[in-house]
C-alpha positions as CSV (number, residue, x, y, z in Angstrom):
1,X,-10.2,3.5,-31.3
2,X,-10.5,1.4,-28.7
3,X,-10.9,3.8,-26.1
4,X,-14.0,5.1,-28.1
5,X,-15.2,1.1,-28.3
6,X,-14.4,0.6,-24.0
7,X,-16.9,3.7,-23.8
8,X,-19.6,2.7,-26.5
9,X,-19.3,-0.9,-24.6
10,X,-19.6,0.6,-21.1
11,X,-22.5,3.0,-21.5
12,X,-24.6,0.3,-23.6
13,X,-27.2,-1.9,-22.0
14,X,-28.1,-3.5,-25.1
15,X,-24.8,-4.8,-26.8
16,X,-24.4,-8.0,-24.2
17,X,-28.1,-8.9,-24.8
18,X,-27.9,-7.9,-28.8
19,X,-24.7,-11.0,-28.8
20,X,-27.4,-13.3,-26.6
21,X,-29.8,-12.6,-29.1
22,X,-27.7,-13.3,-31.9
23,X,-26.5,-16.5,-30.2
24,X,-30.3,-18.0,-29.8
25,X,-30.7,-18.0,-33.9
26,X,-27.1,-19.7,-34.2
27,X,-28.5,-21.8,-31.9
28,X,-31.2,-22.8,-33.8
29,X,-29.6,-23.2,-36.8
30,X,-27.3,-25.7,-34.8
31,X,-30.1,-27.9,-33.4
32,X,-32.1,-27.8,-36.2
33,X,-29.9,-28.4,-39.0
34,X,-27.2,-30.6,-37.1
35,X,-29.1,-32.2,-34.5
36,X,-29.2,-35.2,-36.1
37,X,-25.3,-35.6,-35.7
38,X,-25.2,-35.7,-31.8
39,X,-27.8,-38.1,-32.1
40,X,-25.3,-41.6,-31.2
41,X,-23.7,-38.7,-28.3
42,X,-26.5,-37.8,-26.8
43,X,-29.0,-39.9,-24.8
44,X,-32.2,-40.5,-26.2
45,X,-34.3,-38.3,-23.4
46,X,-33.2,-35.2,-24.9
47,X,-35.0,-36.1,-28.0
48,X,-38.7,-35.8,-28.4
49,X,-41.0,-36.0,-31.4
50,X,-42.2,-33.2,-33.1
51,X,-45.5,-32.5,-30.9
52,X,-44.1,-33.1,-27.6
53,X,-41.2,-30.6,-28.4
54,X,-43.5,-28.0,-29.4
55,X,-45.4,-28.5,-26.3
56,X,-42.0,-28.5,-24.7
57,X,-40.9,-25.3,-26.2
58,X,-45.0,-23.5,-25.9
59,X,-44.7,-24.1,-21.8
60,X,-41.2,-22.8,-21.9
61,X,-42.0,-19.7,-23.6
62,X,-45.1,-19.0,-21.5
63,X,-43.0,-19.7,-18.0
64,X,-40.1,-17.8,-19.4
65,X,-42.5,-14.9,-20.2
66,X,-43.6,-15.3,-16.3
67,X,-40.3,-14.7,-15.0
68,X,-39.3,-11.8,-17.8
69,X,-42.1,-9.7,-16.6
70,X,-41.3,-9.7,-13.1
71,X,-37.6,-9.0,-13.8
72,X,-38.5,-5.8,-16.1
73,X,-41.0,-4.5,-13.0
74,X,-38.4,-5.0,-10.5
75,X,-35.7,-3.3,-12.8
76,X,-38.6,0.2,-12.6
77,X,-38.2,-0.4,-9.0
78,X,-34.7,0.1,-8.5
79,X,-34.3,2.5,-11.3
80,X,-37.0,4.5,-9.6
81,X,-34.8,4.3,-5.9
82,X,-31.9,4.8,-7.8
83,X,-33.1,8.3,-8.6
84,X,-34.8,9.3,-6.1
85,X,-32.8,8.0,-3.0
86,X,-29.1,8.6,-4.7
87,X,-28.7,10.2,-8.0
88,X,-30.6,10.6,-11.4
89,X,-26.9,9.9,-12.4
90,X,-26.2,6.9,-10.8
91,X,-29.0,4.8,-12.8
92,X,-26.1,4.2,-15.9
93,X,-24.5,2.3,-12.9
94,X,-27.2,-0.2,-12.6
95,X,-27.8,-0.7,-16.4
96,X,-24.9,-1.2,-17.7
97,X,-24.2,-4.1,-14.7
98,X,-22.9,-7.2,-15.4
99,X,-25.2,-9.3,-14.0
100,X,-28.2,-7.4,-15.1
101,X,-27.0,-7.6,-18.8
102,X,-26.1,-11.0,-18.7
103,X,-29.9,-11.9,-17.0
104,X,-31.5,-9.9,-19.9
105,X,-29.2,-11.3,-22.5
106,X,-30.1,-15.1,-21.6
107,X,-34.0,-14.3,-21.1
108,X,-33.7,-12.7,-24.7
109,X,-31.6,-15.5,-26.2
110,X,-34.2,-18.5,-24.6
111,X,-37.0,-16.7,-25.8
112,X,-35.5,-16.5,-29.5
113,X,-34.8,-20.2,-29.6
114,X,-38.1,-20.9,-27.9
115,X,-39.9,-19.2,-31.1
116,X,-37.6,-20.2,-33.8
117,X,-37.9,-23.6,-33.4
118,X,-41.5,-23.4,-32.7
119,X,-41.5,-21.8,-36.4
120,X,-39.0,-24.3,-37.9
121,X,-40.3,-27.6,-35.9
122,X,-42.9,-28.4,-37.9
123,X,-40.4,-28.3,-41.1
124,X,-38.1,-31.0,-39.6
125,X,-38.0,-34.2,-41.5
126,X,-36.9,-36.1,-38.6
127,X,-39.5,-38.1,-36.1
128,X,-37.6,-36.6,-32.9
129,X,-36.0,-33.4,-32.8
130,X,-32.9,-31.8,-30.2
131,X,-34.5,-28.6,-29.7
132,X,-36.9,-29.1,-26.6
133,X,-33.6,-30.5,-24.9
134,X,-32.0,-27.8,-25.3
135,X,-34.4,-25.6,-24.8
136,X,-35.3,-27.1,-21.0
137,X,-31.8,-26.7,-20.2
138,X,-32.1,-22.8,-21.6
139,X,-35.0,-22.6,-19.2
140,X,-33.4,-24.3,-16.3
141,X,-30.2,-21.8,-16.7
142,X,-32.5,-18.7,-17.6
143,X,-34.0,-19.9,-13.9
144,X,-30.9,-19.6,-11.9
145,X,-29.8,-16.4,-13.6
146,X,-33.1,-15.4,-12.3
147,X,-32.4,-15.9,-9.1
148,X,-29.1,-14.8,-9.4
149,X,-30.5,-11.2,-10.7
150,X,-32.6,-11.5,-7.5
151,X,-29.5,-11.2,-5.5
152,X,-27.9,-8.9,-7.4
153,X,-30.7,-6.4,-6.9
154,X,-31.3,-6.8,-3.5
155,X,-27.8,-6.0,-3.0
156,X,-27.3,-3.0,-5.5
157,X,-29.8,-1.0,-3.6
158,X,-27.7,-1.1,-0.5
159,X,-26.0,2.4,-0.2
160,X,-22.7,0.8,1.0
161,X,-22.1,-1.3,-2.1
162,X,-23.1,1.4,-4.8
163,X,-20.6,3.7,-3.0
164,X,-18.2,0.8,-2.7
165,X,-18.8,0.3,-6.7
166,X,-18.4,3.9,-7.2
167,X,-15.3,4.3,-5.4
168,X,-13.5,1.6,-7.2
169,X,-14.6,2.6,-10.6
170,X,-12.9,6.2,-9.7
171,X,-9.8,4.1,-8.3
172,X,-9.8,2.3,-11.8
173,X,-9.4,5.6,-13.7
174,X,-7.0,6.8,-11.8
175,X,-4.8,3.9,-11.3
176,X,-4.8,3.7,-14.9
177,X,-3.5,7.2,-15.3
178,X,-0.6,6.8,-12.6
179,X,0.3,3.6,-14.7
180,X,0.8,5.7,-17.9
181,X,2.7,8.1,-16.4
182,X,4.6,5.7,-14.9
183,X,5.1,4.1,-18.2
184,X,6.6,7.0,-19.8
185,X,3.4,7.0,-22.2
186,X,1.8,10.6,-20.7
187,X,3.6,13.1,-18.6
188,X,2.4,16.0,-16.4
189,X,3.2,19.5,-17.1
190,X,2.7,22.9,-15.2
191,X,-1.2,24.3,-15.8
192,X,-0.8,26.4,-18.5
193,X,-2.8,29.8,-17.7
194,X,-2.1,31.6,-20.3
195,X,-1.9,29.7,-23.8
196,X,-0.7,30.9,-27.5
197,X,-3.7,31.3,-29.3
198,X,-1.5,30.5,-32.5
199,X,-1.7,27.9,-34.9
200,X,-5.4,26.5,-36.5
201,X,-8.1,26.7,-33.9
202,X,-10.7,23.6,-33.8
203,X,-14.4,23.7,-32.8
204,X,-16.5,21.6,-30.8
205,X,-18.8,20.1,-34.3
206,X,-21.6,19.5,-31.5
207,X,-22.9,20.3,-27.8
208,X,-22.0,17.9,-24.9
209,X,-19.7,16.2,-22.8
210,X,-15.8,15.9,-23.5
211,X,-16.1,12.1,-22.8
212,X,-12.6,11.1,-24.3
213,X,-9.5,12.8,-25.1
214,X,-7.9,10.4,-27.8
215,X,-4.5,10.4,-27.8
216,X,-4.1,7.0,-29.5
217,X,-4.9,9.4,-32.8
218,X,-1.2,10.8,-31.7
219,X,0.8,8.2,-33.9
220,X,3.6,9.5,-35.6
221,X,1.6,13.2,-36.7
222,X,4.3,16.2,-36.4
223,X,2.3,18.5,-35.6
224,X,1.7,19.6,-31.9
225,X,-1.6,20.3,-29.9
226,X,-3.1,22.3,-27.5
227,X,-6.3,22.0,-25.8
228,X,-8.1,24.7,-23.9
229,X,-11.2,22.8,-22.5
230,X,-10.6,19.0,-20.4
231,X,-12.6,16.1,-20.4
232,X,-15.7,16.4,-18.5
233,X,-16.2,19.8,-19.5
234,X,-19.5,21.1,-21.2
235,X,-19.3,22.2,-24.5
236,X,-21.5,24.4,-26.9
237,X,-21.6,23.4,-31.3
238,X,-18.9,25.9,-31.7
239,X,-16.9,26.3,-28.8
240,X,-13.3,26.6,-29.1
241,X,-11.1,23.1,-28.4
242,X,-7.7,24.1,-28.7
243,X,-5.4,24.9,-31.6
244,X,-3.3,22.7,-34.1
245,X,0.1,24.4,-33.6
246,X,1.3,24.3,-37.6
247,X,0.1,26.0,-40.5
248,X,-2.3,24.0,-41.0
249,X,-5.0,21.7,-39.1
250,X,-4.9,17.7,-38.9
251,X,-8.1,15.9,-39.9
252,X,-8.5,14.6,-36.7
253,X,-11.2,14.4,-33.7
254,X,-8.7,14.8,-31.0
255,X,-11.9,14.9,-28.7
256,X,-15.2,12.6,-28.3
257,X,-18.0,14.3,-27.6
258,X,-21.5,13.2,-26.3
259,X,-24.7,13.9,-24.5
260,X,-24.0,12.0,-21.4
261,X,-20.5,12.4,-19.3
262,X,-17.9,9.1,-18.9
263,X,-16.1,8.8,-16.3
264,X,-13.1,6.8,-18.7
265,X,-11.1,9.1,-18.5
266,X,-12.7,11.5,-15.8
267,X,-12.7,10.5,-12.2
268,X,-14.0,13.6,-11.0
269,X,-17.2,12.4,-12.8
270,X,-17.0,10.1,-10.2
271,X,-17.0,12.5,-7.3
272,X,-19.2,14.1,-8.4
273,X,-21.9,11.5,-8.1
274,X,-20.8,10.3,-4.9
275,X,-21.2,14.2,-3.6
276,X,-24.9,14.1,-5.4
277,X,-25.5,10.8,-3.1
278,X,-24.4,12.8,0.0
279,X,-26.5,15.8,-0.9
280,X,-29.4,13.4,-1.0
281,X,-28.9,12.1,2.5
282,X,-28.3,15.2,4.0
283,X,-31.6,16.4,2.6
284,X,-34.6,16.7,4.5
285,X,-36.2,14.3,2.1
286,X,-34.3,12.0,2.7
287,X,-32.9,12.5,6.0
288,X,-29.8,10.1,5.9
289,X,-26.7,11.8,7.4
290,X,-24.7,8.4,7.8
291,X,-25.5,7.7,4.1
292,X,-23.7,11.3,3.4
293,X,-20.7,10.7,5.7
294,X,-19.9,7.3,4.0
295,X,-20.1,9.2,0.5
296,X,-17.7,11.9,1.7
297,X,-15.4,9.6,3.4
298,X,-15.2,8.0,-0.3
299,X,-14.4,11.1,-1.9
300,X,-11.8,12.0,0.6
301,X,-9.9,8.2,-0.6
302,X,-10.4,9.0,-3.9
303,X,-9.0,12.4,-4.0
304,X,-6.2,10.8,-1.9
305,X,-5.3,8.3,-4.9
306,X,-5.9,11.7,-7.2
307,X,-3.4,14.0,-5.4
308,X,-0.7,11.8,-5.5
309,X,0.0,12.7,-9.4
310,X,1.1,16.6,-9.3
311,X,-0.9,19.6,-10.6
312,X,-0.5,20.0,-14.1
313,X,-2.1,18.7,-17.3
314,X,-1.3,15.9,-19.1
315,X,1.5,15.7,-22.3
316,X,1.7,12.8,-25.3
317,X,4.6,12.9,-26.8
318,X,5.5,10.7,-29.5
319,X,8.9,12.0,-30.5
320,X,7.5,14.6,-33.3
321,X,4.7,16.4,-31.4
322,X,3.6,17.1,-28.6
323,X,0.2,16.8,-27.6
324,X,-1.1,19.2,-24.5
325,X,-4.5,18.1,-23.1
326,X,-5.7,20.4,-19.9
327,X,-6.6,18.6,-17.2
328,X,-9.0,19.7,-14.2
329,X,-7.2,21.3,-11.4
330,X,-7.1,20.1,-7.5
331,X,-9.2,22.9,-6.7
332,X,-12.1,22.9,-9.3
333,X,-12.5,19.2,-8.2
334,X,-12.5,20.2,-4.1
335,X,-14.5,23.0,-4.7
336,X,-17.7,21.0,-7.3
337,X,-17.3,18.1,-4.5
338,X,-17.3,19.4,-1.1
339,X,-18.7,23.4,-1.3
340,X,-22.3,22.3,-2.1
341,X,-22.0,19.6,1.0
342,X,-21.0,23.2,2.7
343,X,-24.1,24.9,1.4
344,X,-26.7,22.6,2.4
345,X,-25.3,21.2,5.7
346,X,-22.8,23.6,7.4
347,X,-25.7,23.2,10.1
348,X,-24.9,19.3,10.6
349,X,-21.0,19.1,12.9
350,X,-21.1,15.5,11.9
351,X,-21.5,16.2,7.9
352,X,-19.2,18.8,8.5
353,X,-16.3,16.9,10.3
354,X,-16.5,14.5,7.6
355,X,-15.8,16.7,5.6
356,X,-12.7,17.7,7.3
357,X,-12.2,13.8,7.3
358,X,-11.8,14.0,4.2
359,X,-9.6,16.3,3.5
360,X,-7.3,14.8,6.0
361,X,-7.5,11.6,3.9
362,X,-6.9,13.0,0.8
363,X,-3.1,14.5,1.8
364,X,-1.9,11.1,3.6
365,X,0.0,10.7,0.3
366,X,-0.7,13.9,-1.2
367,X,2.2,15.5,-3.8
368,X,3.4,18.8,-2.6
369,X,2.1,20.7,-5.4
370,X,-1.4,20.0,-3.7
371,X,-0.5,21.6,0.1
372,X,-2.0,25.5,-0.3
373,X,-4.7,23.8,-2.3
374,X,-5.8,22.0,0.6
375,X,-4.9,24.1,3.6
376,X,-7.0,26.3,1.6
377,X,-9.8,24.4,1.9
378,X,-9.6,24.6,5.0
379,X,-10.2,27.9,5.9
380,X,-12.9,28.4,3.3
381,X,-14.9,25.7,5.3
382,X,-13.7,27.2,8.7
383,X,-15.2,30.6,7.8
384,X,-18.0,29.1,6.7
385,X,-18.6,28.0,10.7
386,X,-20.4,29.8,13.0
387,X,-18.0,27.9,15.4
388,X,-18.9,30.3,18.6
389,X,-22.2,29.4,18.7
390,X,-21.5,25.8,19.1
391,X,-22.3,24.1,22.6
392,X,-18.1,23.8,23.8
393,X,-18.4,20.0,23.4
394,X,-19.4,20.2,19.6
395,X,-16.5,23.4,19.0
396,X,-13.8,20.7,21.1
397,X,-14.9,18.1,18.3
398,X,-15.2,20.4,15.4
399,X,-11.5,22.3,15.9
400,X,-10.3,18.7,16.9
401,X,-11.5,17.6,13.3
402,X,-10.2,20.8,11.5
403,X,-7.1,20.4,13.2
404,X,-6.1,16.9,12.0
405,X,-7.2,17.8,8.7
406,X,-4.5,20.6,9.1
407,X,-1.7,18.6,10.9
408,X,-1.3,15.1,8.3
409,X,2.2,13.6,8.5
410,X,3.9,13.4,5.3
């Protein structure tokens, strides 16, 4: 359950602003109804009569308006570079920010007071009312959020900090994994390549993304699992799951499925953009190689903090039952990440030694379940090189690439 909440949460851009909202009509009801209390705390300038707070309230509302539409064009702006210079799928990124939710949420919650009490004022049977107080210190804080958002876009547009972000949200996932291994609360277990195919099989009730494989639902159920699909895969209405090993099926959603793909529990999700970032740069669009090396040498940390766990897929156990969810192999995530970089830029020795780079990275702590995975990798980007018909300074620097990428001290 409250993995299903952290994902409903993270992919909303509404929910912080919806609570704002919510927070300008109890705020209302506070000053309007209570005002009078706070009247010996307070000092007498936050107080005005009845037509002097409206007019209060009437600029507010018109200067807040100002500032709203400006931050809503700006937002197009950046959604718009955000597609077009790294990834239709890195927009989520932006919208569900912090510091663009909680900009949006105070706009929305000053507005709501500002109208309220511009309904209600005229209702008060007090001479002087709170609510034009409040309200300019609304406004004055609704103005340095303002200019707080107006940092905070001029530095999410930078490449370097949406890879940065990206990088630590993958670091995140996985660091959470290792820590539940750790725990004794998952396990690993060799891939299974052949499974049963016994026991109640389970559908997918819908097409879309395996965003969350909920193992909370474990509890103390005797009755053991296995899945044939892992999160992040595509699923049709109808596809098979996996199969309730008993005679008969528990009543349970074991997987939560949606349009759009999480990366909760799927840091391969991750790579994935940042490769859709480098294929941007290296195109000739866009023509930003640097852009693409930086994204690769990201992938390359992130696959390092990935390999440490050994290949296998993940086991819950609870005592009673055992609970098998497939995970995505090492070389499904090397080959969706790096062979398109391959496709579109084998021409490019820079893009390519990166890309060596990167596999060197990812085996400095590597387990040694990954090693013919990656040396592997290896020769299917060497073949892939014309090498011979390189000038012999850009083969020295090429081989010298491939060749720490092949020699990493462990």
């Amino acid at each position: 359950m409250f993995k299903r909440l952290q994902l409903m949460l993270a992919d909303s851009a509404w929910f912080v602003p919806f609570l704002y909202g919510i927070g300008g009509i109890a705020l209302t009801f506070l000053t309007q109804y209570f005002g009078t209390f706070f009247r010996e705390l307070l000092p007498e300038i936050v107080y005005l009569d009845k037509d002097s707070a409206a007019t209060v309230l009437s600029s507010s509302f018109t200067s807040l308006m100002t500032m709203m539409t400006f931050s809503f064009s700006t937002i197009l702006v950046v959604l718009t570079t955000y597609s077009s210079q790294f990834s239709p799928r890195t927009i989520n990124n932006f919208l569900t920010n912090s510091a663009s939710k909680h900009t949006l949420g105070l706009f929305i919650m000053t507005t709501v007071y500002g109208i309220t009490n511009l309904f209600l004022i005229r209702t008060s049977d007090e001479d002087v009312v709170l609510a034009s107080g409040v309200s300019v210190l609304l406004v004055v804080s609704s103005i340095w959020a303002f200019v707080k958002f107006i940092q905070t876009i001029s530095v999410s547009i930078q490449a370097e900090r949406l890879l940065s972000a990206l990088h630590r949200e993958a670091l995140s996932v996985i660091e959470t994994q290792q820590q539940a291994v750790e725990d004794g609360k998952m396990h690993i277990v060799p891939e299974r390549s052949v499974h049963t195919f016994e026991g109640q099989a389970t559908y997918a009730p819908r097409t879309g993304y395996i965003q969350l494989f909920a193992s909370e639902k474990q509890e103390s159920h005797d009755v053991d699992f296995e899945s044939v699909v892992a999160v992040g895969d595509f699923v049709a209405k109808g596809d098979l799951l996996g199969y309730w090993l008993g005679e008969e099926a528990l009543e349970i959603d074991v997987f939560q499925i949606g349009e759009i793909r999480s990366s909760i529990q799927d840091p391969a999700f991750v790579i994935e953009k940042l490769s859709e970032i480098a294929l941007k740069g290296i195109s000739p669009g866009i023509n930003d190689p640097n852009t693409a090396i930086h994204a690769i040498h990201y992938i390359g940390d992130i696959l390092r903090e990935l390999s440490r766990l050994p290949e296998g897929d993940f086991l819950f156990s609870n005592g009673k039952s055992d609970w098998h969810a497939k995970r995505k192999p090492m070389e499904a995530t090397l080959f969706e990440a790096l062979a398109p970089i391959k496709t579109y830029a084998s021409h490019d020795i820079f893009v390519m030694a990166s890309v060596f780079e990167a596999i060197r990275i990812a085996r400095l702590e590597a387990h040694a379940s990954h090693e013919e995975t990656f040396e592997a990798f290896i020769d299917y980007f060497e073949e892939s090189l014309d090498v011979e018909e390189l000038h012999p300074r850009e083969r020295a620097f090429l081989t010298n690439q491939m060749m720490r990428a092949r020699k990493v001290q462990t």
